[in-house]
C-alpha positions as a Markdown table, in Angstrom:
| # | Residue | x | y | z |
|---|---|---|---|---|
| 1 | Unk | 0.0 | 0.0 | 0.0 |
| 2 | Unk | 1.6 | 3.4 | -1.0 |
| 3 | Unk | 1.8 | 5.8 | 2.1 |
| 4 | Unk | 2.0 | 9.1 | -0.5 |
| 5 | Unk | -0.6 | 9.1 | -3.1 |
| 6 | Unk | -1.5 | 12.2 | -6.0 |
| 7 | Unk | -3.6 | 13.6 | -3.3 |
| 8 | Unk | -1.0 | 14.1 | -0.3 |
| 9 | Unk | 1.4 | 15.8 | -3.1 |
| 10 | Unk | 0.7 | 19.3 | -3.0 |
| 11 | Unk | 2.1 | 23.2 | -3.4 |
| 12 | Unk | 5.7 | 23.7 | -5.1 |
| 13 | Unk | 8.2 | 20.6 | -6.4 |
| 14 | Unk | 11.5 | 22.0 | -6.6 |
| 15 | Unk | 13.5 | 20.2 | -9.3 |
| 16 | Unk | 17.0 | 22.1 | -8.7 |
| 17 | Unk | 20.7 | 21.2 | -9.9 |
| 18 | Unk | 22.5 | 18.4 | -8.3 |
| 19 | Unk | 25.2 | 20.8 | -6.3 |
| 20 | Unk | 29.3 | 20.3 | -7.5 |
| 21 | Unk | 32.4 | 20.5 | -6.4 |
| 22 | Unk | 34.4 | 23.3 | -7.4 |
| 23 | Unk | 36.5 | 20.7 | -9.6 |
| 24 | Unk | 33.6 | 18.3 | -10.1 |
| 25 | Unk | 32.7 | 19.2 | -13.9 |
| 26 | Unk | 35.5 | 17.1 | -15.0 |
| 27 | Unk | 34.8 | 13.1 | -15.9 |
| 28 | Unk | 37.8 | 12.8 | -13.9 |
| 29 | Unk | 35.8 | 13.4 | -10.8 |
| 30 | Unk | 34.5 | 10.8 | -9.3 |
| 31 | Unk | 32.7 | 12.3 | -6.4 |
| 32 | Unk | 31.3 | 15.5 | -8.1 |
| 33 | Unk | 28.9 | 16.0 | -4.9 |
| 34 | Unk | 29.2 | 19.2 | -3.1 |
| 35 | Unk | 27.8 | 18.2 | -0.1 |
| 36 | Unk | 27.3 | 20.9 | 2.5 |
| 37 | Unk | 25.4 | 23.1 | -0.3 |
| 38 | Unk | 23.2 | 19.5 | -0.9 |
| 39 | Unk | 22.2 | 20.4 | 2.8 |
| 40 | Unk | 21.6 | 23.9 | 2.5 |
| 41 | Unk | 20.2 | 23.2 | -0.4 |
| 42 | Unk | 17.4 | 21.5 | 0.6 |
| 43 | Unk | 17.1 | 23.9 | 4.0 |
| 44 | Unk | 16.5 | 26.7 | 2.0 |
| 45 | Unk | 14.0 | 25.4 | 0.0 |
| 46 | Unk | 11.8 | 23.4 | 2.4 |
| 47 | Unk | 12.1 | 26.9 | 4.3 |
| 48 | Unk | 11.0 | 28.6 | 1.8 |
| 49 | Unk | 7.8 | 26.8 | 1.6 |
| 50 | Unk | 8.7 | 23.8 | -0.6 |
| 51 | Unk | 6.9 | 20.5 | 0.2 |
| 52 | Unk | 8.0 | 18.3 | -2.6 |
| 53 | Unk | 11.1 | 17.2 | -4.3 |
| 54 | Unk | 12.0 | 15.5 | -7.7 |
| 55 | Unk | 15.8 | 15.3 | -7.6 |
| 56 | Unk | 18.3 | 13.7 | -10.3 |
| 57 | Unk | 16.3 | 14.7 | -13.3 |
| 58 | Unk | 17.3 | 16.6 | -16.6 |
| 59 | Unk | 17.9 | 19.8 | -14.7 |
| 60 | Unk | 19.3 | 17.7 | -11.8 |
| 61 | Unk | 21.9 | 16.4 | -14.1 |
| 62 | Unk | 21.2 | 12.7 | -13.8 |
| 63 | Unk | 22.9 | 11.6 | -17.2 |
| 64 | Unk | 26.3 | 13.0 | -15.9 |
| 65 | Unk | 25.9 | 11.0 | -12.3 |
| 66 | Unk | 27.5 | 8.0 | -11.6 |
| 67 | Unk | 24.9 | 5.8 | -9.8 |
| 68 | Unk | 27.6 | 5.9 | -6.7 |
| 69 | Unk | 27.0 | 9.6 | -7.2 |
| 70 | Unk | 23.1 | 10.1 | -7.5 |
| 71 | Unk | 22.8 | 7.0 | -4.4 |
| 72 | Unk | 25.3 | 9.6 | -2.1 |
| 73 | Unk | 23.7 | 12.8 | -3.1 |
| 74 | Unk | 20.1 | 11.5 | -2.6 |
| 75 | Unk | 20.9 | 10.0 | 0.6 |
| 76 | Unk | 22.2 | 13.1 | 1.7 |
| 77 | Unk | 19.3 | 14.9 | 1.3 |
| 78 | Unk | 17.0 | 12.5 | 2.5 |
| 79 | Unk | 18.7 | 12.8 | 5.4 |
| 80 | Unk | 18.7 | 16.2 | 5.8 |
| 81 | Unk | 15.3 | 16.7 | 5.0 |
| 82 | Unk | 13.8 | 14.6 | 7.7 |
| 83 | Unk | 11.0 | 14.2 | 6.3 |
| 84 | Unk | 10.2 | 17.7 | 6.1 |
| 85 | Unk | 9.2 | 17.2 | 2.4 |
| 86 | Unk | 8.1 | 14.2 | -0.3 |
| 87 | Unk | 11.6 | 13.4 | -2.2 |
| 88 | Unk | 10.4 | 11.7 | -5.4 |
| 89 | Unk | 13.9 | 10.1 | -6.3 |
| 90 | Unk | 14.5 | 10.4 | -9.7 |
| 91 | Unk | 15.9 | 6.1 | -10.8 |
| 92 | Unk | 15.8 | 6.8 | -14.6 |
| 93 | Unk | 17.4 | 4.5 | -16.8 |
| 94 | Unk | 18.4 | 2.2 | -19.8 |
| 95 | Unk | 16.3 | -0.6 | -18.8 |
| 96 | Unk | 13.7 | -1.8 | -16.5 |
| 97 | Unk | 16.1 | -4.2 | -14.3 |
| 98 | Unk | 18.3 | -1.4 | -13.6 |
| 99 | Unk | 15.4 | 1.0 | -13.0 |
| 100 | Unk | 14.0 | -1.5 | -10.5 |
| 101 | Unk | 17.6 | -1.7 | -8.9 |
| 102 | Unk | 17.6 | 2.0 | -8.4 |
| 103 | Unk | 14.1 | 2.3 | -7.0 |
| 104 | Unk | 14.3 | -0.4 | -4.7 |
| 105 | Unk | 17.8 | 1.4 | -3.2 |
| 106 | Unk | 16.3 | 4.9 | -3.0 |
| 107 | Unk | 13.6 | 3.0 | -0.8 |
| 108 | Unk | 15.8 | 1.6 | 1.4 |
| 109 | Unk | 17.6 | 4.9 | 1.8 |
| 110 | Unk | 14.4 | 6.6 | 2.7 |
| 111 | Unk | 13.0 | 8.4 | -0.1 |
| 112 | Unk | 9.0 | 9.1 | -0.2 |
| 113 | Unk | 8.9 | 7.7 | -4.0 |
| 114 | Unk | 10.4 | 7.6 | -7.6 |
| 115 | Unk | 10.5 | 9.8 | -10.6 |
| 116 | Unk | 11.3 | 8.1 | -13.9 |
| 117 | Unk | 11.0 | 8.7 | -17.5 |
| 118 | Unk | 10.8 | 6.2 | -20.2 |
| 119 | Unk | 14.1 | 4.2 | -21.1 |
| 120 | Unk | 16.5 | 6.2 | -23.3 |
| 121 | Unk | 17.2 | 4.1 | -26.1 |
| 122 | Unk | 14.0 | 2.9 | -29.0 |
| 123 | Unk | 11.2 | 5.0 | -29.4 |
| 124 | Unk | 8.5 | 3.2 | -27.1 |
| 125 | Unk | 5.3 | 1.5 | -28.3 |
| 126 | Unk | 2.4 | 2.0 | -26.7 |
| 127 | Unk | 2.5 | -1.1 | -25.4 |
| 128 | Unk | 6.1 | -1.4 | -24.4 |
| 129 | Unk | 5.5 | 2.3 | -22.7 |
| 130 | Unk | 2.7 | 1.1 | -20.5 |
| 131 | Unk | 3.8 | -2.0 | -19.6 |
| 132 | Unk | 7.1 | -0.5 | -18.5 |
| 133 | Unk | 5.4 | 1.0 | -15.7 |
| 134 | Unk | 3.0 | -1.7 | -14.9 |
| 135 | Unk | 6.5 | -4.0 | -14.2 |
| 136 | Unk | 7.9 | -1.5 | -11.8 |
| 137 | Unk | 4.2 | -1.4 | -9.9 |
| 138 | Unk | 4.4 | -5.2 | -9.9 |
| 139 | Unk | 8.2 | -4.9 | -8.9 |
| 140 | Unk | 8.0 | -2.2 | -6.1 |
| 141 | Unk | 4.5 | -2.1 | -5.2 |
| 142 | Unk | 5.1 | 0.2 | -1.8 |
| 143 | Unk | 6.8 | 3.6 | -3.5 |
| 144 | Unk | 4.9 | 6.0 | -5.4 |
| 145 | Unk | 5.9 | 6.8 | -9.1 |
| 146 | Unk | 6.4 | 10.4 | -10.3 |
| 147 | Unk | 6.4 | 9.9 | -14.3 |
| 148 | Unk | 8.6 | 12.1 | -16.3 |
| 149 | Unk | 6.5 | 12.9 | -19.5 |
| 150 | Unk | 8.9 | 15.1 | -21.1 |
| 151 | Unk | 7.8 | 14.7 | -25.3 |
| 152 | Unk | 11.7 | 15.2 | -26.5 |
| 153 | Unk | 13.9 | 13.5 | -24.4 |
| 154 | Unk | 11.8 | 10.3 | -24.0 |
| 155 | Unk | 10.4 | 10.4 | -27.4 |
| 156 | Unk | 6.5 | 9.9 | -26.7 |
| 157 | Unk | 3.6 | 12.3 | -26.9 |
| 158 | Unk | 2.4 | 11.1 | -24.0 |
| 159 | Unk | -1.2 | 10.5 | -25.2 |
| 160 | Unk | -4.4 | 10.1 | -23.3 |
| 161 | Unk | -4.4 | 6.3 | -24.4 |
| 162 | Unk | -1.2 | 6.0 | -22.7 |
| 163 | Unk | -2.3 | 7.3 | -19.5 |
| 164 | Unk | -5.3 | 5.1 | -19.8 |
| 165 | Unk | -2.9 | 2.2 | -19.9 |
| 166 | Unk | -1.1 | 3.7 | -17.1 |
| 167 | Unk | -4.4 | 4.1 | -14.8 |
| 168 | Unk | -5.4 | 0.2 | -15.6 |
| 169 | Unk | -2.2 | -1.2 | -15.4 |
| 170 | Unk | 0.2 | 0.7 | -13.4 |
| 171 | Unk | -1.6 | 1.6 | -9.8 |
| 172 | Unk | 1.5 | 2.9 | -8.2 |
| 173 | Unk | 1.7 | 6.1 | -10.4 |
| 174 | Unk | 0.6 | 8.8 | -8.5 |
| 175 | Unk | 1.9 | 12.1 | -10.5 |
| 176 | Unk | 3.3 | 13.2 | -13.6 |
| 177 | Unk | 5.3 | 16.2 | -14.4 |
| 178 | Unk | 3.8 | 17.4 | -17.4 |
| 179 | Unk | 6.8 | 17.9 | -20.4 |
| 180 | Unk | 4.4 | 17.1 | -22.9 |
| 181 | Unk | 2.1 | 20.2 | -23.5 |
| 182 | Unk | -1.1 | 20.2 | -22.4 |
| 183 | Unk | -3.0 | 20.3 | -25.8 |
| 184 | Unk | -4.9 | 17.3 | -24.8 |
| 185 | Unk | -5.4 | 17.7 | -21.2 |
| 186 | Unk | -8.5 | 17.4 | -20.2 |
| 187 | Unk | -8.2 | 14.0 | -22.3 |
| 188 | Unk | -5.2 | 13.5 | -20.0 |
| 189 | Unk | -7.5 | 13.6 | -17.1 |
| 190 | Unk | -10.1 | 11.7 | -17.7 |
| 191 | Unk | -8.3 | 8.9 | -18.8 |
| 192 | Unk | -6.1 | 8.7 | -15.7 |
| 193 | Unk | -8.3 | 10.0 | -12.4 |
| 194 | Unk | -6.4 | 9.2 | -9.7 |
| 195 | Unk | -2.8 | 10.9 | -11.2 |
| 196 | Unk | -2.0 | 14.7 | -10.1 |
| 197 | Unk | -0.9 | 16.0 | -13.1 |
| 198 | Unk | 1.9 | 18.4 | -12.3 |
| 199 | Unk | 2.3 | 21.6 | -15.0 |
| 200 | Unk | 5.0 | 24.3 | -14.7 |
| 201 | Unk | 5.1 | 27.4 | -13.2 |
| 202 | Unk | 4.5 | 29.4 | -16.2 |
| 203 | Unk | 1.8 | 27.2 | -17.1 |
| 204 | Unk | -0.1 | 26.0 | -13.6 |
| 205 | Unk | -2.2 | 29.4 | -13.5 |
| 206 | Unk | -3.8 | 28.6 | -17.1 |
| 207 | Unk | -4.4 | 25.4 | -16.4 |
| 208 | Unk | -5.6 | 25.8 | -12.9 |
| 209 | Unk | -8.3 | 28.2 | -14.4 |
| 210 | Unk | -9.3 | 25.4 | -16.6 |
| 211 | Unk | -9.6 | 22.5 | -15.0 |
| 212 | Unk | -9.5 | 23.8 | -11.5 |
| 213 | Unk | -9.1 | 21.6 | -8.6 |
| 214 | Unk | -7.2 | 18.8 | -10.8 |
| 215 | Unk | -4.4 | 21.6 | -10.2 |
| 216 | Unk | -2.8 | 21.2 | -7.1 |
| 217 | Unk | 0.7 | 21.3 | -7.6 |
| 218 | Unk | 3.4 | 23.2 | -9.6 |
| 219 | Unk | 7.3 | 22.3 | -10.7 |
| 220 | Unk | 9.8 | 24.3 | -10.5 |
| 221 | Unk | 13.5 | 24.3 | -11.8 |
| 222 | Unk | 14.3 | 27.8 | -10.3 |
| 223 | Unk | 15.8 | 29.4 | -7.2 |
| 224 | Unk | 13.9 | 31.5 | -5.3 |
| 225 | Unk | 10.7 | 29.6 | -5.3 |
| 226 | Unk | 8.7 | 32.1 | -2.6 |
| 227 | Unk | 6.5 | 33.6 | -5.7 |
| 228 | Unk | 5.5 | 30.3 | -7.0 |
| 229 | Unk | 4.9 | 29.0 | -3.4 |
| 230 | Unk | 2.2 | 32.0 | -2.8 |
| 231 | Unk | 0.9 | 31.5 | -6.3 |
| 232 | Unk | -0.3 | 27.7 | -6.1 |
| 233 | Unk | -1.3 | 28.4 | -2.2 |
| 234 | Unk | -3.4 | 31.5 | -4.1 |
| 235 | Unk | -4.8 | 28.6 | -5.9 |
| 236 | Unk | -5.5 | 25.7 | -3.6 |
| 237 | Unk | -7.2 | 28.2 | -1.7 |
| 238 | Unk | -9.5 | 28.8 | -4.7 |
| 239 | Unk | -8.6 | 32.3 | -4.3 |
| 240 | Unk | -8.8 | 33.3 | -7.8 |
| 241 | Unk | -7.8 | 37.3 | -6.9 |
| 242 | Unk | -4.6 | 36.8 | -5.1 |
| 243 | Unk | -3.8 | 34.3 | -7.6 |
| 244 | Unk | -4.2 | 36.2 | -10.6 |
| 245 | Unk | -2.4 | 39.2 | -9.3 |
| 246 | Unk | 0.4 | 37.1 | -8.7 |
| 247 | Unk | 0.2 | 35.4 | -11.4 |
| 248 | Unk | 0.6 | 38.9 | -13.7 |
| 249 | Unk | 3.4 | 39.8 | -11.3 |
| 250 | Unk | 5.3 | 36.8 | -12.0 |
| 251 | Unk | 4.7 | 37.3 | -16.0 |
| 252 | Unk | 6.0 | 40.5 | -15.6 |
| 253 | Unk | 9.2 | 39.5 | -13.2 |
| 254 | Unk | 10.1 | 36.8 | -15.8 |
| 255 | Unk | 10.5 | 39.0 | -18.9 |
| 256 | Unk | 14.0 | 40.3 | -19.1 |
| 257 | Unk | 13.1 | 43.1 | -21.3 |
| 258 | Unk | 16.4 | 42.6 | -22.9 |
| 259 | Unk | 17.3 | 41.9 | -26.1 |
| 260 | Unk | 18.7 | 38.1 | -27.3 |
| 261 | Unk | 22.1 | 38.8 | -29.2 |
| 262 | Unk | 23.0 | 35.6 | -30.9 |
| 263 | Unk | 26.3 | 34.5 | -31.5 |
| 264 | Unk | 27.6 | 34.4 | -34.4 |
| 265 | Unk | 26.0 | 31.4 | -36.9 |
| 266 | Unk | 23.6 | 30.8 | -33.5 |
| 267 | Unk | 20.2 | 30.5 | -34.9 |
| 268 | Unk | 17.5 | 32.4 | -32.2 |
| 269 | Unk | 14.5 | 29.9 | -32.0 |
| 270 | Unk | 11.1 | 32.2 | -31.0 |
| 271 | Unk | 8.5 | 30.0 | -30.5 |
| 272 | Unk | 8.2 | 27.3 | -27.3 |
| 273 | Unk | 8.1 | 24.5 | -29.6 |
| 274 | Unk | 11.2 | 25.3 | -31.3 |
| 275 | Unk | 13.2 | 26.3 | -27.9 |
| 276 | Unk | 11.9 | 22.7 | -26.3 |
| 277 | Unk | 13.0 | 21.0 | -29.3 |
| 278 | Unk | 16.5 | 23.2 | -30.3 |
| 279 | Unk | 17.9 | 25.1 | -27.6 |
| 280 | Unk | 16.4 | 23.8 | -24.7 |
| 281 | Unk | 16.8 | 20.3 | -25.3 |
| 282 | Unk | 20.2 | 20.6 | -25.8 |
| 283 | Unk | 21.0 | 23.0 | -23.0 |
| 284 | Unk | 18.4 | 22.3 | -20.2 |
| 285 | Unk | 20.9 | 21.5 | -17.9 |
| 286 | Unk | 23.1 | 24.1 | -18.4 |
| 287 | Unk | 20.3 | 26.6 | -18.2 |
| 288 | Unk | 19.1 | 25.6 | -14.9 |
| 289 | Unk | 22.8 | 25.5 | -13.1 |
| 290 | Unk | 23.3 | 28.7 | -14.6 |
| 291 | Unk | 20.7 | 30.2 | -13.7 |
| 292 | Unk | 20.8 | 29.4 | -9.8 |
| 293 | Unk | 24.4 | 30.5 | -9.9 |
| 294 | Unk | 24.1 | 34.1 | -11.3 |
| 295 | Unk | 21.1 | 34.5 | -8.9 |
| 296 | Unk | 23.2 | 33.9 | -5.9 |
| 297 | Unk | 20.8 | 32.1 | -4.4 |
| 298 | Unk | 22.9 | 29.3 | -3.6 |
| 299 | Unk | 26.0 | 28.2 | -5.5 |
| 300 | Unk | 25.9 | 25.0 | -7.7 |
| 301 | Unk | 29.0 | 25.0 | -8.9 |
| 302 | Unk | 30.2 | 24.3 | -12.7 |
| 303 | Unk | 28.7 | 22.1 | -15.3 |
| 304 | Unk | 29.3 | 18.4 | -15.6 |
| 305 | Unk | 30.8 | 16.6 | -18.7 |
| 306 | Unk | 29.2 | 16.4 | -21.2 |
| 307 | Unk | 27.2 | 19.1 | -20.5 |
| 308 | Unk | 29.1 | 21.9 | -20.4 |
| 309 | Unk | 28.2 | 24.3 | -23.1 |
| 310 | Unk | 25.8 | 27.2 | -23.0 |
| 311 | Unk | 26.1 | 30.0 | -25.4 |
| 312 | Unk | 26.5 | 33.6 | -24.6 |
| 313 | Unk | 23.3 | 34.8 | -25.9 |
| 314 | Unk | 21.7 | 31.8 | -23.6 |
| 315 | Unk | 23.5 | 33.1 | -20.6 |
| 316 | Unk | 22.8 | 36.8 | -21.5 |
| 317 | Unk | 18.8 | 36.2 | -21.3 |
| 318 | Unk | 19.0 | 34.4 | -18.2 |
| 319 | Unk | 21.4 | 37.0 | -16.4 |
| 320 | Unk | 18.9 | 39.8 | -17.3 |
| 321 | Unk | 15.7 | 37.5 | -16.2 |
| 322 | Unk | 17.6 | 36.9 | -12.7 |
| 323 | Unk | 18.5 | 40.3 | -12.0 |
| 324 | Unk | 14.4 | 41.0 | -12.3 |
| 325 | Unk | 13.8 | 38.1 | -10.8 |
| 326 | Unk | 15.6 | 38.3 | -7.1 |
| 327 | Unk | 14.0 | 41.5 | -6.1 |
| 328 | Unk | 10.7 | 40.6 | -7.0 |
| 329 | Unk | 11.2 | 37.8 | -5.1 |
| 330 | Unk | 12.5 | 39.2 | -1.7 |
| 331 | Unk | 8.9 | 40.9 | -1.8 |
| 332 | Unk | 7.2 | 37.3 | -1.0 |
| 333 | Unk | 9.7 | 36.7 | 1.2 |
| 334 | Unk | 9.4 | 40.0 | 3.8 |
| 335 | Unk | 5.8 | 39.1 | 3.5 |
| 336 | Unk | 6.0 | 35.8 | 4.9 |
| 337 | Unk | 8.5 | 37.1 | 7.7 |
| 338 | Unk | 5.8 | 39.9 | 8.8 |
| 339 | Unk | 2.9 | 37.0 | 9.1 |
């Protein structure tokens, strides 16, 4: 029997960097984790309103982890969290035996439940899709599954037959962080009842004013989570005021206002379709890391090999967003204080 379920996962899930050593980028590394900024990592986010974490995803830089490395940095915040939060331990891999192997050691280490995406290698079939999850149900039946339903890197869409196959066959899914669109959600959600389905930030308010009480949780990849904390409280609340008002202010906090200079030969992709499939899906990682570091939030140190890339015009954007971003953010966070 699963002691966290959709229902009990609620508010923000942070889905930050993996924190490294200050020579940890190279693959000469083998113990990239920095691990007193794991523990302030996760202080500062459970105390800044945080319930929920998905750790050792795409942004958490799980494809440049040894296992050794993901079991040690996973442990470590399990540990510190003390069950503050739900850590959703992300056990992605190349097959279902290893997957299994993984989800069965994040259990034992403590870890509320799993986040997994499809195996990286064929395209999946329906069938092999659903009944990938249905084999870690059968295989782990007491830890809940947070899917990974990202359209690119796992090459599905991620449609609403799929997540009726999921709901028949595969009882121990309990979320999904939504990565591919939500052009057929409300398909989405009929078909599969019981999952929370899990939008962005940028995209929770719109949905919430949708579908309404399907929306009960948000994920975030950025620091400084405080505005997105008070915007999906706004909303569980059903207080569709407060949540609209910060919903505008966080539209207008996010725009940088500045102008993208592309380097030389680097094409400058406009549309989200053509940034999920171009630039972010080959600098998603590097985004994120960078991103918390020029905030000074909290230092994640460098990049990890292979991912080490990110061109100026990238960083450029995200400096300019951050330095809109931090102030508007200390707003939420002198407001809590005077409560």
């Amino acid at each position: 029997m699963l002691k966290v379920t959709g229902k009990d996962v609620r508010g923000v899930i942070s889905m930050p960097p993996t924190p490294t050593k200050e020579n940890g980028g190279s693959w000469r590394t083998i113990d990239s984790i920095e691990y007193d900024n794991t523990r302030k990592l996760i202080n500062m986010m459970v105390g800044a309103g945080v319930k929920n974490f998905a750790l050792c995803g795409t942004t958490g830089e799980c494809g440049a982890l040894l296992w050794e490395e993901k079991k040690a940095f996973i442990q470590t915040a399990v540990e510190e969290n003390k069950k503050r939060s739900i850590i959703f331990a992300g056990s992605t891999a190349l097959g279902t035996k290893e997957v299994i192997r993984q989800m069965r050691a994040m259990k034992d280490i403590g870890a509320e439940g799993a986040f997994i995406g499809l195996p990286l290698w064929q395209t999946p079939t329906l069938d092999n899709s659903v009944q990938f999850y249905a084999d870690l149900s059968e295989a782990v039946p007491d830890i809940p599954i947070l899917i990974y339903s990202n359209y690119t890197f796992f090459k599905s869409d991620f449609l609403p037959e799929f997540w009726a196959g999921i709901s028949k066959k595969a009882p121990t899914v309990a979320c999904d962080k939504i990565s591919h669109g939500t052009e057929h959600i409300v398909e989405d959600l009929a078909a599969a009842p019981n999952i929370n389905f899990i939008p962005n930030t940028g995209g929770a308010y719109n949905l919430w004013k949708k579908v309404g009480s399907r929306v009960t949780t948000t994920w975030a990849t950025s620091p400084a989570p405080e505005p997105y904390v008070a915007l999906i409280d706004a909303m569980n609340k059903n207080d569709a005021a407060r949540a609209e008002q910060i919903q505008t202010e966080i539209r207008a906090a996010m725009s940088s206002g500045a102008p993208r200079p592309a380097a030389a030969g680097e094409p400058v992709h406009t549309t989200w379709k053509e940034r999920q499939e171009t630039d972010h899906a080959r600098y998603n990682a590097q985004h994120n890391k960078h991103m918390w570091n020029v905030s000074g939030y909290i230092n994640m140190g460098p990049f990890r090999a292979p991912y080490i890339d990110l061109p100026a015009h990238e960083a450029h954007e995200i400096d300019e967003s951050m330095k809109k971003w931090m102030p508007f953010r200390d707003r939420f966070v002198k407001a809590a204080a005077a409560k």
